[in-house]
C-alpha positions in Angstrom: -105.0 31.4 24.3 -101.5 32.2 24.0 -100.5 31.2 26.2 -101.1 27.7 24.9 -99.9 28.8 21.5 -96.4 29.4 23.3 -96.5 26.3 25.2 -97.3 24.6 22.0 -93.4 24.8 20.9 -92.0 23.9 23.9 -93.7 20.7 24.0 -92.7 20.1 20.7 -89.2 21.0 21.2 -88.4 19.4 24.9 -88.6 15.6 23.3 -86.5 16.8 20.5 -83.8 18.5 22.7 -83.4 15.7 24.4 -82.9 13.6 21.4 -80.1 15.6 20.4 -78.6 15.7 23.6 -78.5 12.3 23.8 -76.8 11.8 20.4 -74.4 14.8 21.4 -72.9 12.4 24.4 -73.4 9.1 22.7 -71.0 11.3 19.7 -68.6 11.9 22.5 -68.3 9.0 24.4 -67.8 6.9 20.9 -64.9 9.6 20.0 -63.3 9.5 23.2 -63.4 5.3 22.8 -62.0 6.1 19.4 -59.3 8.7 20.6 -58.4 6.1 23.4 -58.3 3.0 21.4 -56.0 4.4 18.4 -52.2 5.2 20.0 -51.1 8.7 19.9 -48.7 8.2 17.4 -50.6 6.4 15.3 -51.0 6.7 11.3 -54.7 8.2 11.8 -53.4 11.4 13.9 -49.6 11.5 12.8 -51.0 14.8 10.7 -52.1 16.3 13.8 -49.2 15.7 16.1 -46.5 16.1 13.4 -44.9 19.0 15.5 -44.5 16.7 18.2 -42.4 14.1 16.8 -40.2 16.6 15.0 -36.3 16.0 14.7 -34.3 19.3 14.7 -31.7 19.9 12.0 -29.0 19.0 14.5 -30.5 15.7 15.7 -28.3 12.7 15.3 -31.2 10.8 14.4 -32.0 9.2 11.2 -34.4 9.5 8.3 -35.3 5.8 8.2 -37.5 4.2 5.4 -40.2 3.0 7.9 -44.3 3.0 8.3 -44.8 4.4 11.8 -42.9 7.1 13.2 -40.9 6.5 16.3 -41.9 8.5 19.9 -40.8 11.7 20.0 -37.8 12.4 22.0 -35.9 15.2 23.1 -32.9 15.8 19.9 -30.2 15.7 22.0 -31.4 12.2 23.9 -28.6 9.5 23.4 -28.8 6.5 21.7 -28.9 3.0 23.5 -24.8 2.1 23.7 -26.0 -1.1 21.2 -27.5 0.6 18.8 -25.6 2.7 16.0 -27.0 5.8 14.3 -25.9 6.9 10.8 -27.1 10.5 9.2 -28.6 10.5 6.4 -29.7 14.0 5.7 -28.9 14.1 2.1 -30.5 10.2 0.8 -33.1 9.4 -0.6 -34.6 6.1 -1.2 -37.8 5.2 -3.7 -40.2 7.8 -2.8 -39.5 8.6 0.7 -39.1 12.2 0.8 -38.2 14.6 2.9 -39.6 17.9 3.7 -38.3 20.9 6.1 -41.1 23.0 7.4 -40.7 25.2 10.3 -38.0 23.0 11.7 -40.2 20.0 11.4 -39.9 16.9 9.0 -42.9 15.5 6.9 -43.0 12.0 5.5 -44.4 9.9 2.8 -44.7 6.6 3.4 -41.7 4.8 1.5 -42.1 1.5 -0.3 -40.8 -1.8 1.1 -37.4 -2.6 0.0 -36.7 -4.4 -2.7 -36.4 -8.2 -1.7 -32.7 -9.0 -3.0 -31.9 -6.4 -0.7 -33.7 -7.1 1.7 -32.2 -10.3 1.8 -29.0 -9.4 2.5 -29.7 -5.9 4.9 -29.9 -6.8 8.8 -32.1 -5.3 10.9 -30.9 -3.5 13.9 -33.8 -2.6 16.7 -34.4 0.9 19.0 -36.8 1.7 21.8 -38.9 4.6 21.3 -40.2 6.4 24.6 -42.7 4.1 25.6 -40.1 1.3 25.8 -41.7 -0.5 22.8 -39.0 -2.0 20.5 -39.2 -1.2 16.8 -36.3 -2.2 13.9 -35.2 -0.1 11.2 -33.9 -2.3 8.1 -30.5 -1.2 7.1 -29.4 0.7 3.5 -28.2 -1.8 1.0 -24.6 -0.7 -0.1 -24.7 1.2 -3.1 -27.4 2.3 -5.0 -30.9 1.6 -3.9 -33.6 3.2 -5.6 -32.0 7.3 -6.1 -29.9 6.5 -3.1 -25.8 6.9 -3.6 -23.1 5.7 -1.6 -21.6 8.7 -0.5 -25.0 10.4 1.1 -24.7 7.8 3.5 -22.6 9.7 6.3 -22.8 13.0 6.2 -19.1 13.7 7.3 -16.5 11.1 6.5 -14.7 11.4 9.6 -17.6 10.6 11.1 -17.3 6.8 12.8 -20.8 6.0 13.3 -21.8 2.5 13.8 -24.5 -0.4 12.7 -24.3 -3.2 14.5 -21.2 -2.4 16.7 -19.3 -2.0 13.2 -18.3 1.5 11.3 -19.5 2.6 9.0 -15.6 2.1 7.2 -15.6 -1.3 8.0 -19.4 -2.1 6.8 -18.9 -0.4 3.5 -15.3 -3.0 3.2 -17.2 -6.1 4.1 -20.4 -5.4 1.1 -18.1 -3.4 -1.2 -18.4 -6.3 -3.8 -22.2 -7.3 -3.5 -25.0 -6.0 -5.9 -24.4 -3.0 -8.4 -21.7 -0.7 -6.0 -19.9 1.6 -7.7 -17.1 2.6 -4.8 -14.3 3.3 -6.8 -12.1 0.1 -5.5 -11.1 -2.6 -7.4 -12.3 -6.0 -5.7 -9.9 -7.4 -3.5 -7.3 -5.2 -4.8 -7.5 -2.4 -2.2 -6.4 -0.1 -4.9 -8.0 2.8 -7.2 -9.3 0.9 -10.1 -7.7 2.5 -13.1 -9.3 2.1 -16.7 -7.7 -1.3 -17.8 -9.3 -2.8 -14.9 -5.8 -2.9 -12.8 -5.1 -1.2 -9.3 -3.5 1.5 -8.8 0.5 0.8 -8.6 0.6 2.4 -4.9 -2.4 0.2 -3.9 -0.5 -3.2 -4.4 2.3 -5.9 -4.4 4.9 -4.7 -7.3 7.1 -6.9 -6.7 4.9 -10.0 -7.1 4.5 -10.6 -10.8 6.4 -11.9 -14.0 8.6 -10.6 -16.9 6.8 -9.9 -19.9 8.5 -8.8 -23.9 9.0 -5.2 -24.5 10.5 -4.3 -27.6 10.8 -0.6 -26.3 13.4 -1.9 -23.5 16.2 -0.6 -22.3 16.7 2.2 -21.4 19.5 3.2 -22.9 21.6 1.8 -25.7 23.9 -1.1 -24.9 27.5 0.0 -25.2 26.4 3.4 -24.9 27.1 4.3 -20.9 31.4 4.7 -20.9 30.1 4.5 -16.8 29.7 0.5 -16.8 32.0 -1.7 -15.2 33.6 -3.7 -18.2 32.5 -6.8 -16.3 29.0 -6.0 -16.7 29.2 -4.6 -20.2 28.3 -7.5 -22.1 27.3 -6.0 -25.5 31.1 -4.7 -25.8 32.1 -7.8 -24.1 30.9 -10.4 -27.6 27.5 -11.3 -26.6 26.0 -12.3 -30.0 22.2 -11.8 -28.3 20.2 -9.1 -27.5 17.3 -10.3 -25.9 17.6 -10.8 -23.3 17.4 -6.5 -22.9 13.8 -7.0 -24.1 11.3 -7.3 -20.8 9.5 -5.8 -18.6 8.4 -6.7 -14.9 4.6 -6.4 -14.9 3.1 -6.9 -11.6 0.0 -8.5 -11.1 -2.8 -6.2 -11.2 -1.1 -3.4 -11.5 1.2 -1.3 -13.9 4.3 0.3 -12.7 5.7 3.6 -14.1 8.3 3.9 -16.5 11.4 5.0 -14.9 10.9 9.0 -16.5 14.4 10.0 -15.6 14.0 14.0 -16.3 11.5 13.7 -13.3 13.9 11.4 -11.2 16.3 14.0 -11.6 14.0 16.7 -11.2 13.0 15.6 -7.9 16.3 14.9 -6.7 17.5 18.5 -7.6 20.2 19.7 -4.6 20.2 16.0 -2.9 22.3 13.0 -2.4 20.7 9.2 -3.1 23.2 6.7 -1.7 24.2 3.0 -2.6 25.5 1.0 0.4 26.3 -2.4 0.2 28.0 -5.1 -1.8 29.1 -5.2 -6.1 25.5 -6.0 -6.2 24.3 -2.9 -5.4 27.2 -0.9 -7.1 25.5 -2.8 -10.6 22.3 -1.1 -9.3 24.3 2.1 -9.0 26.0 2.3 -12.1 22.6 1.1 -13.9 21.0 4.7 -12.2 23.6 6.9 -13.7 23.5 5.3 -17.2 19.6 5.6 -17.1 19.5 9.1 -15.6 22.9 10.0 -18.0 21.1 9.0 -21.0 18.4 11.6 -20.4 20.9 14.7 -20.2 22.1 16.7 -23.8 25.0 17.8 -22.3 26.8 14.7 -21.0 30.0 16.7 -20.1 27.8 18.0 -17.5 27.7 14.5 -15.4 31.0 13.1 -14.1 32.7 11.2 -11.3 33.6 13.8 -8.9 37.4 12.2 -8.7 37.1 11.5 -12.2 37.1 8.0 -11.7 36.1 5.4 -14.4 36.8 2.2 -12.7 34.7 1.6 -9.2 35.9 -1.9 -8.6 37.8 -0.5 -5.5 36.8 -0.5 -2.2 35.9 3.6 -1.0 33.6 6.5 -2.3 32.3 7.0 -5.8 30.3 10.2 -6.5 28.3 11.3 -9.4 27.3 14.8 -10.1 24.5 15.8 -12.2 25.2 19.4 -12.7 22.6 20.5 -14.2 20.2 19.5 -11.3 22.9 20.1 -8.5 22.7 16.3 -7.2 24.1 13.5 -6.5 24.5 9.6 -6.7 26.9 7.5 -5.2 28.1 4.6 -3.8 29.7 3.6 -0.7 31.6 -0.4 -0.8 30.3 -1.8 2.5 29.6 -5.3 1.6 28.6 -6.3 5.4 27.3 -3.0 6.8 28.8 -3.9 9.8 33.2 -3.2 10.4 35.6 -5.8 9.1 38.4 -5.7 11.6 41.7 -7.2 12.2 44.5 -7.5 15.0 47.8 -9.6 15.7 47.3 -12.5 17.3 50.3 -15.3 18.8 49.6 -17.3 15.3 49.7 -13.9 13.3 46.9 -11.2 11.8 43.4 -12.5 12.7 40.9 -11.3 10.5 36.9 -10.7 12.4 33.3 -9.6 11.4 32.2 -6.8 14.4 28.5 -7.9 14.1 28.1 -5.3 17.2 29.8 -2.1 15.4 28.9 0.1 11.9 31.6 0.1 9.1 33.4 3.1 9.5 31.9 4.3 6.3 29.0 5.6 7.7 30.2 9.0 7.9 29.7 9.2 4.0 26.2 8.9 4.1 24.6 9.6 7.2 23.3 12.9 5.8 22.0 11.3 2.5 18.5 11.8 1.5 17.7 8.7 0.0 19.7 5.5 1.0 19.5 2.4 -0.9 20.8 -0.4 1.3 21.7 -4.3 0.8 24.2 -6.7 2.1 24.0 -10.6 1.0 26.3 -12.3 -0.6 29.6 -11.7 0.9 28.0 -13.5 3.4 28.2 -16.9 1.2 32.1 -17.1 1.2 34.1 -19.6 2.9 35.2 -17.5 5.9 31.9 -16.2 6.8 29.7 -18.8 5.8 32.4 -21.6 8.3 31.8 -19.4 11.3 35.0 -20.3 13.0 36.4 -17.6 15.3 35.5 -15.1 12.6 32.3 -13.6 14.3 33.2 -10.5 17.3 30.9 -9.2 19.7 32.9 -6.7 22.1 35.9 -8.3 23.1 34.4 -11.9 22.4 35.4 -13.5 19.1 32.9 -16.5 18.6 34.7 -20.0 18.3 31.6 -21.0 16.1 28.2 -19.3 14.5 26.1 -19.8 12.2 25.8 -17.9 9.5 22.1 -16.9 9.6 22.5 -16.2 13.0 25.8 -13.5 12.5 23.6 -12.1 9.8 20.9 -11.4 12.1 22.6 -9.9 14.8 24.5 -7.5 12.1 21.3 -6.4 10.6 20.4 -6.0 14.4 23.1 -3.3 14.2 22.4 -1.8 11.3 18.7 -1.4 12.6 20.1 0.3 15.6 22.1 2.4 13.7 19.3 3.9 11.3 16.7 4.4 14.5 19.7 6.6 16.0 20.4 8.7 12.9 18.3 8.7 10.6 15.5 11.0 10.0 12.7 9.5 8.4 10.9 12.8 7.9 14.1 14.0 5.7 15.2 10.4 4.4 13.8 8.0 2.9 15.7 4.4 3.5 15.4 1.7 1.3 16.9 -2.1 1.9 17.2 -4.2 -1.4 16.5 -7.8 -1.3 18.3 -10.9 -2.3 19.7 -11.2 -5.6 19.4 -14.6 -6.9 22.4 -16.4 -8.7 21.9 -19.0 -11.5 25.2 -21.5 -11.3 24.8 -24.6 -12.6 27.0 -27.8 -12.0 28.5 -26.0 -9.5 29.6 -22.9 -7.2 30.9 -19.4 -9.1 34.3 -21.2 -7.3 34.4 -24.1 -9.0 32.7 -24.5 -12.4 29.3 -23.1 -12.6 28.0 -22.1 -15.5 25.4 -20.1 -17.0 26.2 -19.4 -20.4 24.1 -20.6 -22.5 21.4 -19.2 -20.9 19.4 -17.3 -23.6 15.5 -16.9 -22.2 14.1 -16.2 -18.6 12.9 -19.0 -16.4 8.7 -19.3 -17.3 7.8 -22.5 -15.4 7.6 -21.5 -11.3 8.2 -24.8 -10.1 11.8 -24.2 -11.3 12.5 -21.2 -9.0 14.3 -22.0 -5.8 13.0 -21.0 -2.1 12.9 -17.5 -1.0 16.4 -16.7 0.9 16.9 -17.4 4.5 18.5 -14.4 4.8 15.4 -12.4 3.3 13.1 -13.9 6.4 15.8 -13.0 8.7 16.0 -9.7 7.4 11.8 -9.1 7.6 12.2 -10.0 10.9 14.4 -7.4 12.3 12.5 -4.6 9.7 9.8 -5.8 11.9 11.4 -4.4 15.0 12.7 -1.2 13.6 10.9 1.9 14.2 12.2 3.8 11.3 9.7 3.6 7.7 12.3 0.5 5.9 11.1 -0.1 2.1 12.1 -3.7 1.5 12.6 -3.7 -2.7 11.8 -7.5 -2.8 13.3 -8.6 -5.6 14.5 -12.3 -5.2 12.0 -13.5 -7.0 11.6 -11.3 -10.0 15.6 -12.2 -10.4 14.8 -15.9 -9.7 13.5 -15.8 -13.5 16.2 -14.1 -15.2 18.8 -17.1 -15.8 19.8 -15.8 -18.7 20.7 -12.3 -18.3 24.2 -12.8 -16.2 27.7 -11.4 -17.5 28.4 -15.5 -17.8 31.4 -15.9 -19.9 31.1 -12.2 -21.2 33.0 -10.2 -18.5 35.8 -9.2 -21.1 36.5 -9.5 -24.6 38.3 -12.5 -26.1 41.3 -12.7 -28.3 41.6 -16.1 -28.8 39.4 -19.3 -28.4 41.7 -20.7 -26.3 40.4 -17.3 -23.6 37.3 -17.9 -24.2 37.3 -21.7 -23.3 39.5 -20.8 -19.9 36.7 -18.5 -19.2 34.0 -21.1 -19.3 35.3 -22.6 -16.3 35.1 -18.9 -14.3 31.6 -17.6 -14.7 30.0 -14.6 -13.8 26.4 -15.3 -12.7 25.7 -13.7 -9.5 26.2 -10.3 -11.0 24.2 -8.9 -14.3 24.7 -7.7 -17.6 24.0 -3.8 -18.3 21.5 -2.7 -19.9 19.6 -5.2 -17.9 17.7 -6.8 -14.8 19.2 -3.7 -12.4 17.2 -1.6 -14.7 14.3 -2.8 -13.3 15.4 -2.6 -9.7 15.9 1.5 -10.3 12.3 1.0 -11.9 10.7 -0.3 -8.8 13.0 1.9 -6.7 11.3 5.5 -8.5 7.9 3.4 -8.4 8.4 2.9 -4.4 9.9 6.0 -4.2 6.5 7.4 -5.4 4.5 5.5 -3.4 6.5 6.7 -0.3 6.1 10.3 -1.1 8.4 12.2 0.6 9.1 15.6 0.4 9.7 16.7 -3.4 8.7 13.0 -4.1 5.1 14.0 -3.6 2.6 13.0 -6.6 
């Protein structure tokens, strides 16, 4: 009997342990469909194999904005030669977040980008491990969600790529779409200051117009005993003024008043040449008078011969004591040697387009040089050509003028490469001065005089110099840093600020109607438009940045 009470249960139990049994296997071969159907790195088991597909602090990879998480890879694998990687440890966008746990990275899923950027954001595609292709949309430019433009590479030396383009060049091309704030002024290139202009080292100064400022000049006319009496026109009986009262204002940008305590300042113990024509000795003496005015103790800047006059060709020298400097000139009015030897038919005057003037030897150890040569060019001799121009031994029967000019500029460029130092001195060459006769040549009646107000309509200014497009083509050969101080056309304007009639004072009417026929206006009044030369000579100066002339 109980044996049948014990044998009771196991009947009872055999059909249910097979029952369960079965349900145990059918349980695991439904799991192992399940496991099998749903890929390993898919959104169901990411949790579980999160330690797998972990990216190391060092990985070049990136923390993408996407659903499904690429195949793991070893950190230090390469990316495809196509495809660019940018780091972004440090963004975040929307609420895709990023956690560091053990050396391993967990993600929330991010929202879909918004569509006006999507719109305009590319999408650039990578293989993960099992050679499936999957695209990662690219970071808008700017601000995306709590995303900032300068999280988006983690070191800015850094030239990573998206689409075969750096990241420099990508941020260039989208710098003006959506909300950027970059810090650049569109299509300026420039710092964007607070009046919505670029900053002065960032663009064109000499591309602009001349606009009224009462607080002009710079120093009082009649005031500097240093100005050529042919320039002086305020002690010379010009009845207006002003013509002393504007400003160049470039366009999109403001240029530095000429502050002549920190001109001098930073051209304590050195020597800032002129070389070149009356043209540039007018941009001389304008320097002295504006750095002159600036000193209390004007006893302590004088002509080191103690020289008034500077008409003469030679070497004029002024010394600011106070600052242990110098400014000077040097008359070369070609660059290149005038020479002369007897001939059968007498003294035969020549142009050596292919040797220095001898004058080099007062300013080869300058450490700024201010160079220009122009309109001694324009005279009868040199502008005919005829057995004027010598090469060697060779004295050209006929060249043209353009062409002479060339070749002498080609020896002044040769010259500078040779001797100059462009990591002591800084070398400037000024442009073109524009001249204003009308009816006529300064040789045979032209006149300006009654000239009061600059030029406003454009279609009035003449075409830029020949001589200026010869002269950017051979700074384009020269391997020494030339600053070309462009300023034909800011002195294409200024009709009315020439000495004209004024180059002396008057005593009688009958004088004053002889002069008429004789008029100054090639060169220019001081105070006046050389002024603004010096200006844009400190401003470039600045923007160069040379030794003490560091910002």
């Amino acid at each position: 009997m109980d044996s049948k009470r014990l044998a009771l249960p196991d009947q009872l139990l055999a059909p249910r342990r097979k029952s369960f049994l079965l349900w145990v296997g059918a349980s695991l071969i439904m799991l192992s469909l399940l496991f099998l159907a749903t890929p390993f790195k898919g959104r169901i088991v990411t949790p579980f194999v999160q330690g797998f597909n972990s990216v190391t602090l060092n990985s070049s990879l990136v923390s993408w904005p996407f659903s499904h998480f690429p195949s793991s890879r070893n950190s230090t694998t390469s990316s495809p030669t196509n495809v660019g990687v940018v780091v972004l440890e440090k963004t975040h966008v929307g609420n895709f977040s990023e956690i560091r746990q053990n050396g391993s990275f967990g993600y929330e899923q991010a929202p879909a980008l918004p569509k006006s950027l999507e719109g305009r954001s590319g999408n650039f595609t990578d293989s993960g491990g099992d050679g499936r292709a999957f695209e990662r949309p690219h970071l808008g430019i700017g601000e995306i969600g709590n995303a900032s433009l300068s999280s988006i590479v983690d070191d800015a030396d850094a030239k990573r790529s998206t689409e075969g383009k750096s990241v420099e060049n990508f941020i260039a091309e989208n710098k003006n779409e959506g909300n950027e704030e970059i810090g650049k002024f569109p299509g300026g290139g420039g710092e964007q200051g607070e009046d919505n202009t670029v900053s002065f080292e960032k663009c064109d100064i000499f591309d602009g117009k001349w606009v009224r400022d009462d607080s002009k000049p710079y120093y009082p006319p009649g005031s500097c005993p240093y100005v050529d009496k042919d320039f002086d026109c305020h002690l010379n009986g010009r009845p207006d003024d002003g013509f002393v009262k504007w400003k160049w204002q470039p366009n999109g940008c403001d240029i530095p008043s000429l502050n002549a305590t920190d001109f001098l300042e930073r051209l304590r113990g050195k020597k800032l040449v002129f070389v070149g024509d009356s043209l540039n000795r007018n941009m001389w003496e304008s320097l002295v008078c504006i750095l002159r005015n600036s000193i209390r103790k004007k006893k302590r800047v004088y002509e080191i011969s103690g020289r008034r006059e500077f008409k003469k060709k030679g070497f004029y020298s002024f010394r600011f004591e106070d600052y242990k400097c110098t400014v000077d000139f040097v008359s070369s009015p070609f660059l290149v040697r005038e020479s002369s030897f007897k001939s059968r038919n007498g003294t035969l005057e020549t142009l050596r387009l292919d040797l220095m003037d001898q004058t080099t030897s007062m300013y080869h150890d300058a450490d700024v040089l201010v160079f220009n040569t122009g309109h001694w060019w324009t005279h009868e001799k040199t502008s005919r050509g005829e057995d004027y121009y010598q090469e060697g031994n060779y004295v050209h029967q006929r060249l043209k003028v353009l062409e002479a000019y060339k070749r002498a500029l080609l020896t002044w460029a040769r010259w500078i490469d040779k001797n100059i130092d462009s990591n002591r001195t800084m070398v400037f060459f000024r442009g073109y001065s524009v001249t204003h006769f009308r009816g006529g040549l300064w040789s045979s009646g032209g006149q300006c005089h009654k000239e009061t107000e600059p030029i406003f309509n454009t279609s009035y200014l003449g075409k830029y110099p020949s001589k200026m497009r010869a002269l950017q083509h051979v700074l384009q050969e020269i391997k020494t840093p030339i600053v070309y101080l462009n300023i034909s056309r800011l002195t294409a304007y200024r009709k009315d600020a020439h000495p004209s009639i004024y180059r002396m004072a008057y005593k009688t009417a009958e004088e004053r109607t002889a002069a008429e026929r004789s008029q100054d206006c090639s060169h220019w009044c001081l105070p006046g438009v050389p002024d603004t030369w010096n200006e844009l000579l400190y401003a470039s100066m600045l923007k160069v940045g040379l030794g003490s002339w560091k910002k």
